[in-house]
DOPA-374125 format. One line per field, with one value per residue: x, y, z of N, C-alpha, C in turn; residue number from 1. Coordinates in pm, 1 decimal. Atoms other than C-alpha are relative to their C-alpha. Layout:
BEGIN
n_east: c(X/...);
n_north: c(Y/...);
n_up: c(Z/...);
ca_east: c(X/...);
ca_north: c(Y/...);
ca_up: c(Z/...);
c_east: c(X/...);
c_north: c(Y/...);
c_up: c(Z/...);
nr: c(NUM/...);
//
This chain:
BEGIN
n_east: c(131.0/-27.2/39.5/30.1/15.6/160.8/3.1/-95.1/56.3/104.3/-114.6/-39.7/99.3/-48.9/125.3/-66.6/48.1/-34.7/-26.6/-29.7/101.9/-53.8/94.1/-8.0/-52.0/104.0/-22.8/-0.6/139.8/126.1/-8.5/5.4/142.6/22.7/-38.8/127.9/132.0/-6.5/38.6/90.5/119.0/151.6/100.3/-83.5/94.5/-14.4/99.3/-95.1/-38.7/-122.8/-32.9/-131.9/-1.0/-122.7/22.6/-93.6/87.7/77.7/-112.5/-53.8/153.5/10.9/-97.8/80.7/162.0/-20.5/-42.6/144.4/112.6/-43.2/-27.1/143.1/79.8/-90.6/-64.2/-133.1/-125.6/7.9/-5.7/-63.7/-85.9/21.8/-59.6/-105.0/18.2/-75.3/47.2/68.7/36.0/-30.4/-111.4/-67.3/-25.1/78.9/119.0/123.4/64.2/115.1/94.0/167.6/72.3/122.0/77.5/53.1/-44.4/-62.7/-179.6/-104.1/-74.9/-162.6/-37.9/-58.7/-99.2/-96.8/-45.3/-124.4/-141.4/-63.2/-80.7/-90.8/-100.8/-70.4/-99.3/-156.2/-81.9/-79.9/-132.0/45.6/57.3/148.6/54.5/204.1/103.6/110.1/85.4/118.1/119.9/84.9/98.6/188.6/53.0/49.7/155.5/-4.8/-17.8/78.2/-48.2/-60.1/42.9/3.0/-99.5/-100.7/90.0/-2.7/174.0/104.1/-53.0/-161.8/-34.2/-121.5/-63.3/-122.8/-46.5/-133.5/-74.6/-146.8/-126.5/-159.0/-60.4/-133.7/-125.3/-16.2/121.9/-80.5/10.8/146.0/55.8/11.5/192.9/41.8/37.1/71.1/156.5/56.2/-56.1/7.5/101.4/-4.7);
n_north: c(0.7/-75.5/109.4/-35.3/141.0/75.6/76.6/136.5/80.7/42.2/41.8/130.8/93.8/59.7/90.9/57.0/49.6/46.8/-108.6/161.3/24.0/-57.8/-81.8/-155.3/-94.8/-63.6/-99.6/-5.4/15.4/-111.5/-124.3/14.0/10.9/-91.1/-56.7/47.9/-66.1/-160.8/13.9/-32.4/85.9/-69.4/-108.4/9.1/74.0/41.3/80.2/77.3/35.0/90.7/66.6/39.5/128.8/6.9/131.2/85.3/74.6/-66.4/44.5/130.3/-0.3/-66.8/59.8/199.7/-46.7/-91.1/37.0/80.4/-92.9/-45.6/153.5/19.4/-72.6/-115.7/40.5/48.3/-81.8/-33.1/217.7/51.5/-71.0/24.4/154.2/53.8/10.5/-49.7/-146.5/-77.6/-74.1/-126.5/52.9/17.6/-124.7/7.1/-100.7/-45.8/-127.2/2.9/-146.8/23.3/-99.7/8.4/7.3/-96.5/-74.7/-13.7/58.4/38.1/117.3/-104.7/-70.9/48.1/-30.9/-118.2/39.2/70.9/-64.3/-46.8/97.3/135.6/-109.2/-59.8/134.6/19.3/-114.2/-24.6/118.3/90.3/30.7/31.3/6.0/13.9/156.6/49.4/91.2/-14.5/-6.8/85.4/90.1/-124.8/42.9/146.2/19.6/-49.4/-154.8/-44.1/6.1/-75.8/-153.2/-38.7/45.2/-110.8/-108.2/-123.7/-32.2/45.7/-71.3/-24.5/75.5/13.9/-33.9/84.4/67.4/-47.9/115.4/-97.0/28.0/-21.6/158.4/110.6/-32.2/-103.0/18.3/-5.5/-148.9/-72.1/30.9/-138.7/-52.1/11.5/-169.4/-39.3/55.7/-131.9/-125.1/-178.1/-71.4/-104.2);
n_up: c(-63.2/-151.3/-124.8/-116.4/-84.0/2.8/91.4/-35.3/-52.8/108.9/57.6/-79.7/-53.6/71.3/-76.7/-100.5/48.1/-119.9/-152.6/-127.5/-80.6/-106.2/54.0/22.5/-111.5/-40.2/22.7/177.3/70.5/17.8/74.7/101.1/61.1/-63.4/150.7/117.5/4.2/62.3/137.1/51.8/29.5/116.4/-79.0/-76.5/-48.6/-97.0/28.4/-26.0/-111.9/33.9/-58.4/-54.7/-52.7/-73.2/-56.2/81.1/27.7/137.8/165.5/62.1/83.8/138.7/124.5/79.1/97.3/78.2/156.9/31.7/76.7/121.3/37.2/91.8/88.9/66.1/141.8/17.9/-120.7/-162.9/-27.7/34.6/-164.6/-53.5/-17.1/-36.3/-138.8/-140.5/-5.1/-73.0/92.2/-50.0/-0.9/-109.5/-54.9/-139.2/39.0/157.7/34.3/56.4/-0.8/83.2/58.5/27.7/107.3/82.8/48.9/141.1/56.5/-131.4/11.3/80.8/-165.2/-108.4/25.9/-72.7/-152.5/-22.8/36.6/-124.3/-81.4/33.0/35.8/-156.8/-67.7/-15.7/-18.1/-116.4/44.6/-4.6/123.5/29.7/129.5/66.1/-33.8/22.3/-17.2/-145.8/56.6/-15.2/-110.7/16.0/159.2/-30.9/-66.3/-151.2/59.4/-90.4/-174.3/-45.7/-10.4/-161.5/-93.2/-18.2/-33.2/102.4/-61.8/85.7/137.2/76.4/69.1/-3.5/115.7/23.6/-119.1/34.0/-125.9/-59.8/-99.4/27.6/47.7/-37.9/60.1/76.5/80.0/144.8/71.3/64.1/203.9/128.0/-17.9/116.4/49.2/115.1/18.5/2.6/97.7/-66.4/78.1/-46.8);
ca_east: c(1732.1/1657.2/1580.8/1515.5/1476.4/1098.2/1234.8/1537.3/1282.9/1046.5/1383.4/1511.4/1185.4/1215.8/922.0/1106.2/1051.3/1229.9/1206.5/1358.6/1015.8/1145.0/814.8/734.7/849.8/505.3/582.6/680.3/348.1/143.4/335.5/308.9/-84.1/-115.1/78.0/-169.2/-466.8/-328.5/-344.3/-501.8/-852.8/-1171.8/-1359.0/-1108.8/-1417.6/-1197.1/-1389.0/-1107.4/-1035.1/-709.4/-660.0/-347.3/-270.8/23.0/-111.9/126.6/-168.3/-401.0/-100.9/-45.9/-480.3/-459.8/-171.8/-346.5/-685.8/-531.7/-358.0/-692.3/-901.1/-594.9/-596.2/-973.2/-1017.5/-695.0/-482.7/-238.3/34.6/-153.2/-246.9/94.7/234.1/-17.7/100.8/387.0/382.3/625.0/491.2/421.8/256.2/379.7/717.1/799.2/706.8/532.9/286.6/6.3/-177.0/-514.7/-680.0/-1061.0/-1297.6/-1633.4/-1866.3/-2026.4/-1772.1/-1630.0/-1292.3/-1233.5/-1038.2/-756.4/-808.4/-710.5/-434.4/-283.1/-294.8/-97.4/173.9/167.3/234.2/463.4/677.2/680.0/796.1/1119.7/1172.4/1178.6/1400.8/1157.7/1076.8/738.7/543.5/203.5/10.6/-204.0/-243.5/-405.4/-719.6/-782.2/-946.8/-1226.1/-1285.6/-1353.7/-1664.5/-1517.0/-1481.9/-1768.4/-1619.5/-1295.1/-1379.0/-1560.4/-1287.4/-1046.6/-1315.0/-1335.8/-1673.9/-1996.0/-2004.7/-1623.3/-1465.2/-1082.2/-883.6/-532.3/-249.1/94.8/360.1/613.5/939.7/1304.2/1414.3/1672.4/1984.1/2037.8/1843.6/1966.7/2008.3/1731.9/1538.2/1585.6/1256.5/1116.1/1221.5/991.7/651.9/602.8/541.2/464.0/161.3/285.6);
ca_north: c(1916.9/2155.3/1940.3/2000.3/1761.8/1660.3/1570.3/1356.4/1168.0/1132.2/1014.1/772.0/583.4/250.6/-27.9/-266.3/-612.0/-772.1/-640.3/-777.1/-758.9/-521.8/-263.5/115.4/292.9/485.3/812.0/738.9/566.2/861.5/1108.5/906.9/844.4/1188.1/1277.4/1057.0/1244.3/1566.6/1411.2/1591.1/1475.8/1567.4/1847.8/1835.4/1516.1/1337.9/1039.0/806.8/566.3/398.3/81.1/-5.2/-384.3/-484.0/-821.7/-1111.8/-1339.7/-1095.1/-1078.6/-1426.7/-1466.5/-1204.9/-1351.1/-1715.3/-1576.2/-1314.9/-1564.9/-1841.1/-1579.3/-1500.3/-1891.8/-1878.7/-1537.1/-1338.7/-1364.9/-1537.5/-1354.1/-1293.6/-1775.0/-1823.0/-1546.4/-1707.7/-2070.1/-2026.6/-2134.3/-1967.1/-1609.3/-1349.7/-1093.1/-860.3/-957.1/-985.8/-605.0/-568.1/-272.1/-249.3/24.6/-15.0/293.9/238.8/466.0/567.9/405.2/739.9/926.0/1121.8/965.0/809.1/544.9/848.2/1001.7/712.2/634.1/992.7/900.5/604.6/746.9/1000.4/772.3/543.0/932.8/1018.8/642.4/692.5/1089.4/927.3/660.5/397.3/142.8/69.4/-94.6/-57.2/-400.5/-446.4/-791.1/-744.2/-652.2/-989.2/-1081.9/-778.5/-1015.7/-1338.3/-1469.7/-1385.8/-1002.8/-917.3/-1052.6/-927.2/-590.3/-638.1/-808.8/-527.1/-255.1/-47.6/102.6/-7.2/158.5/162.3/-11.8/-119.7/37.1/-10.9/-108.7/-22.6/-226.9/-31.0/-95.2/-152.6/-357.3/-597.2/-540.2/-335.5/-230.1/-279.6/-15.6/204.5/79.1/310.9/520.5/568.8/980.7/909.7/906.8/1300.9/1533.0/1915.5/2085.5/2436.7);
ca_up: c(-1347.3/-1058.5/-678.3/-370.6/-32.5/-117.5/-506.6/-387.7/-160.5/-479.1/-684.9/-413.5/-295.3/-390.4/-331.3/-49.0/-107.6/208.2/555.7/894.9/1058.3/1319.2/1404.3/1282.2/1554.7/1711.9/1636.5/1239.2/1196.8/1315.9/1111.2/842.9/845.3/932.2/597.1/391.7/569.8/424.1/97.6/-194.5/-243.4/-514.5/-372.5/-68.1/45.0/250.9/196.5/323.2/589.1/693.8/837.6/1022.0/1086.7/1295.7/1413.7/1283.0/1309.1/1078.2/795.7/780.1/721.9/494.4/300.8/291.4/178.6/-56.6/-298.0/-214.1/-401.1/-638.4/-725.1/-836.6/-984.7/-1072.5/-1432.9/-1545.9/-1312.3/-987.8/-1022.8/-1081.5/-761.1/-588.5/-609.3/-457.8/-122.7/79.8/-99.1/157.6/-5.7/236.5/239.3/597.3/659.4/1030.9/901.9/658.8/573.6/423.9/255.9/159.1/9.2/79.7/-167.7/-235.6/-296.2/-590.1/-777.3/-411.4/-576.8/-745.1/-319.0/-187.2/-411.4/-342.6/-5.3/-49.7/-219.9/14.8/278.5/88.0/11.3/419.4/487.7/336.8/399.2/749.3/636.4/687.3/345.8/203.3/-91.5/-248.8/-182.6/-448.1/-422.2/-81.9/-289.1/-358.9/-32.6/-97.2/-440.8/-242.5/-88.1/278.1/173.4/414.0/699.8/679.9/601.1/956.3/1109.4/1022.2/1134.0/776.7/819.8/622.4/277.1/224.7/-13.7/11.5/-250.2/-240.3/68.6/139.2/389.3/636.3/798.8/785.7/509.5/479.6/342.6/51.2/-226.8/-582.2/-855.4/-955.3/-1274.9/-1596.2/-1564.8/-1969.2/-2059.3/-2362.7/-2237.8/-2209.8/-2458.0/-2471.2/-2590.4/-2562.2);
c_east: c(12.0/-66.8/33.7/-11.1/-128.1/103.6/141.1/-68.9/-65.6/98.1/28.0/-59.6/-30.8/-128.2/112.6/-66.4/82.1/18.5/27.2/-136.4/-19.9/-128.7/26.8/7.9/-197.1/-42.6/-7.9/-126.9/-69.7/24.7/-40.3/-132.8/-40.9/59.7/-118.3/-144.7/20.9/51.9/-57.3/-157.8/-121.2/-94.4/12.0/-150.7/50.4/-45.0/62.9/8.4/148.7/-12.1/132.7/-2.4/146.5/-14.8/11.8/-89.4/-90.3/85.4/-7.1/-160.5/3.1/67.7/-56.0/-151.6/34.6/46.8/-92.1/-93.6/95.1/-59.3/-143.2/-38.3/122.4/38.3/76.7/88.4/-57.2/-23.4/146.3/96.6/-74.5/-0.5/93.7/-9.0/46.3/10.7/-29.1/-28.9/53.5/125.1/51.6/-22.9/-83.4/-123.0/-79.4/-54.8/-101.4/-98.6/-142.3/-25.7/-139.3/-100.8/-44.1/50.5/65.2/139.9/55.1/93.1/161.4/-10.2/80.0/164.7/99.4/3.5/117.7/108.4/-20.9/82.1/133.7/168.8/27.0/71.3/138.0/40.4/1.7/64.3/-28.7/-38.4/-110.4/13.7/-95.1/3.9/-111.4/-36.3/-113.9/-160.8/-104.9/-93.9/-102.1/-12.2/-41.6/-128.3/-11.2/51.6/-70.4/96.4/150.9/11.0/-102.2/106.8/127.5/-77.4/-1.5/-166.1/-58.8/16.0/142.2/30.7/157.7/61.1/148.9/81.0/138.2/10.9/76.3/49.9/148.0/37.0/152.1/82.9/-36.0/-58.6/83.3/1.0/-158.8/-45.5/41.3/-138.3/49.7/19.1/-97.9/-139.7/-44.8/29.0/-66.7/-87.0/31.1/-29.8);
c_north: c(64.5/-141.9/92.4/-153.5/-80.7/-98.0/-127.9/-86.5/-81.0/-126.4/-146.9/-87.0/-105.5/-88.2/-153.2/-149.8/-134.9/107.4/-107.5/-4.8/64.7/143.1/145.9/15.8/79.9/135.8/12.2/-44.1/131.2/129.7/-25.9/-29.6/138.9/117.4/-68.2/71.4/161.4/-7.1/69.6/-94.5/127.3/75.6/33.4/-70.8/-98.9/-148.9/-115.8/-72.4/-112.7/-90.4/-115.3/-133.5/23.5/-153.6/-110.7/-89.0/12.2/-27.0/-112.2/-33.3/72.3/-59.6/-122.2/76.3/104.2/-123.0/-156.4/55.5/24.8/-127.9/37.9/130.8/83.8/-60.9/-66.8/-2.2/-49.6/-211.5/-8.3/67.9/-99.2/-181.8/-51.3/5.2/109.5/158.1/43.8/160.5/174.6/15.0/14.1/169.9/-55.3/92.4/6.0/63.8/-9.8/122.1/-58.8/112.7/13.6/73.4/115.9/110.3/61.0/-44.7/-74.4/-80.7/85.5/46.0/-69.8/-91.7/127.6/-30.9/-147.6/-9.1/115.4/-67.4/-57.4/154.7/9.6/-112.1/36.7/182.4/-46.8/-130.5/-159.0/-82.0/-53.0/-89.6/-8.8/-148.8/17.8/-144.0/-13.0/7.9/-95.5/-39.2/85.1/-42.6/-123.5/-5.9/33.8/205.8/54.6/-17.4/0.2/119.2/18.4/-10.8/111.6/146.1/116.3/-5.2/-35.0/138.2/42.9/-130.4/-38.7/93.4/13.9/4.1/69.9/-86.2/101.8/-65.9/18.2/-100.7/-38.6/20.3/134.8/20.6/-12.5/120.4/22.8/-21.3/125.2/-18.4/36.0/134.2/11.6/-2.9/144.5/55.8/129.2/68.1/160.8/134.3);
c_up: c(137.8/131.7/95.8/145.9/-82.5/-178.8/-17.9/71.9/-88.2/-78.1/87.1/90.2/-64.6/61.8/33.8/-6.4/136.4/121.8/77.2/84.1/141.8/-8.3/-19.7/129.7/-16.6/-90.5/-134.8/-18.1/37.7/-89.8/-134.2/-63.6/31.6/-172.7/-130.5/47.9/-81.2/-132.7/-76.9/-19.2/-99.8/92.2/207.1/160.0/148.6/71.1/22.3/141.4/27.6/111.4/85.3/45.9/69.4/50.0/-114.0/-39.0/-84.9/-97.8/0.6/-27.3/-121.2/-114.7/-33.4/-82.1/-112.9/-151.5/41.5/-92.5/-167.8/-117.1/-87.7/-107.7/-70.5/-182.3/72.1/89.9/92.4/8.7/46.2/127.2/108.7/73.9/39.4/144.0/91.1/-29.4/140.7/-88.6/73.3/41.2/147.8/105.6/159.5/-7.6/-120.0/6.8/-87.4/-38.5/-81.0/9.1/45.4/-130.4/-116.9/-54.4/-85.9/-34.6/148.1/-61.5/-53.2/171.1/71.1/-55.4/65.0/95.7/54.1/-8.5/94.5/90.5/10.1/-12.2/155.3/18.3/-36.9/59.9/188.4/19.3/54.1/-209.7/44.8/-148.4/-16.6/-37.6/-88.6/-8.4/100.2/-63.3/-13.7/60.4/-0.2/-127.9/61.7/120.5/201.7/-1.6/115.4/149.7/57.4/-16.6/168.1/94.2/16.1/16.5/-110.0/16.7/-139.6/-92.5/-56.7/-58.8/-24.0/-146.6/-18.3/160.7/-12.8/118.3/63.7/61.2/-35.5/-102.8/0.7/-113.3/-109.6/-108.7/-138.4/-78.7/-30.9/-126.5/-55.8/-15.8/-205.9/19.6/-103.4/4.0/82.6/-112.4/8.1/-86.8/24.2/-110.2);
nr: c(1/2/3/4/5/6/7/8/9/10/11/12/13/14/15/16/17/18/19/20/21/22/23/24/25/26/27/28/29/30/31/32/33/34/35/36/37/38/39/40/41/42/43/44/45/46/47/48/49/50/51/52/53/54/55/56/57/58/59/60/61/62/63/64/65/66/67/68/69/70/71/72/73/74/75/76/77/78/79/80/81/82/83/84/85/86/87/88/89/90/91/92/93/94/95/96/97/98/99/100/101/102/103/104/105/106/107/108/109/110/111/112/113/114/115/116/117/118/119/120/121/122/123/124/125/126/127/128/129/130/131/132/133/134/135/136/137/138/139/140/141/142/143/144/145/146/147/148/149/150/151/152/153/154/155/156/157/158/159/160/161/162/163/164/165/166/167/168/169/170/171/172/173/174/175/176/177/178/179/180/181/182/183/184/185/186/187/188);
//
């Protein structure tokens, strides 16, 4: 298989699941929301907004109201993550990253994906770890939805759509799952 830098980054980005809590450095966060604005997007709309947390006191709300909402409305899984006490849904990172959509716009929900994997690809090419937060979602499913979508200033008509965490994690990461070779095939 041919590679290059970008497809060893792709290859060895791993979703980080302990961090020491130690913050993004300044500089890496702006390159790295700066790489998710130069995301592809549908009719290059742009229709995106990101919300950066950093405040220890926000995460730890978010994390109680995220698996309060799981408790009443998720499956199976997300009840049963969310019953465990000493979950943090954000495992200790210091950064979150919140991409919403506006309402009116086309496929925002595939825009603001790409933009998270963007993101989640610059975090490690600058040798920071990440992971996509979808539980976070929950709390834009529960009856206080309104008022933290004010409280974290995403503007009226956006709609959360998925999250990512940054920092340094902790210790070492284990092996790389075996990815599935059998789930392409070739119309040529």
């Amino acid at each position: 298989m041919r590679t290059n830098a970008v497809v060893e980054i792709i290859l060895k980005r791993r979703s980080v699941r302990s961090f020491t809590g130690e913050q993004v450095p300044e500089e890496d966060l702006q390159a790295i929301l700066a790489a998710g604005r130069h995301a592809p997007t549908a009719r290059n709309q742009q229709k995106w907004h990101f919300t950066v947390v950093q405040s220890p006191a926000l995460l730890r709300d978010l994390n109680r109201e995220a698996k309060a909402v799981a408790l009443e409305v998720g499956d199976a899984f997300a009840r049963q993550r969310a019953s465990i006490e000493s979950l943090n849904i954000f495992y200790g990172a210091p950064t979150l990253i919140i991409v919403s959509g506006d309402d009116r716009g086309n496929l925002i929900q595939l825009d603001c994906a790409a933009a998270n994997q963007t993101m989640l690809l610059a975090a490690e090419s600058l040798g920071l770890s990440s992971c996509w937060i979808n539980f976070l979602m929950f709390v834009f499913r529960g009856s206080k939805a309104d008022q933290y979508k004010q409280a974290l200033g995403i503007p009226a008509g956006y709609t959360p759509c998925c999250a990512l965490v940054l920092g340094h994690r902790h210790g070492e990461p284990g092996p790389t799952p075996d990815r599935n070779p059998q789930v392409v095939n070739y119309v040529r």
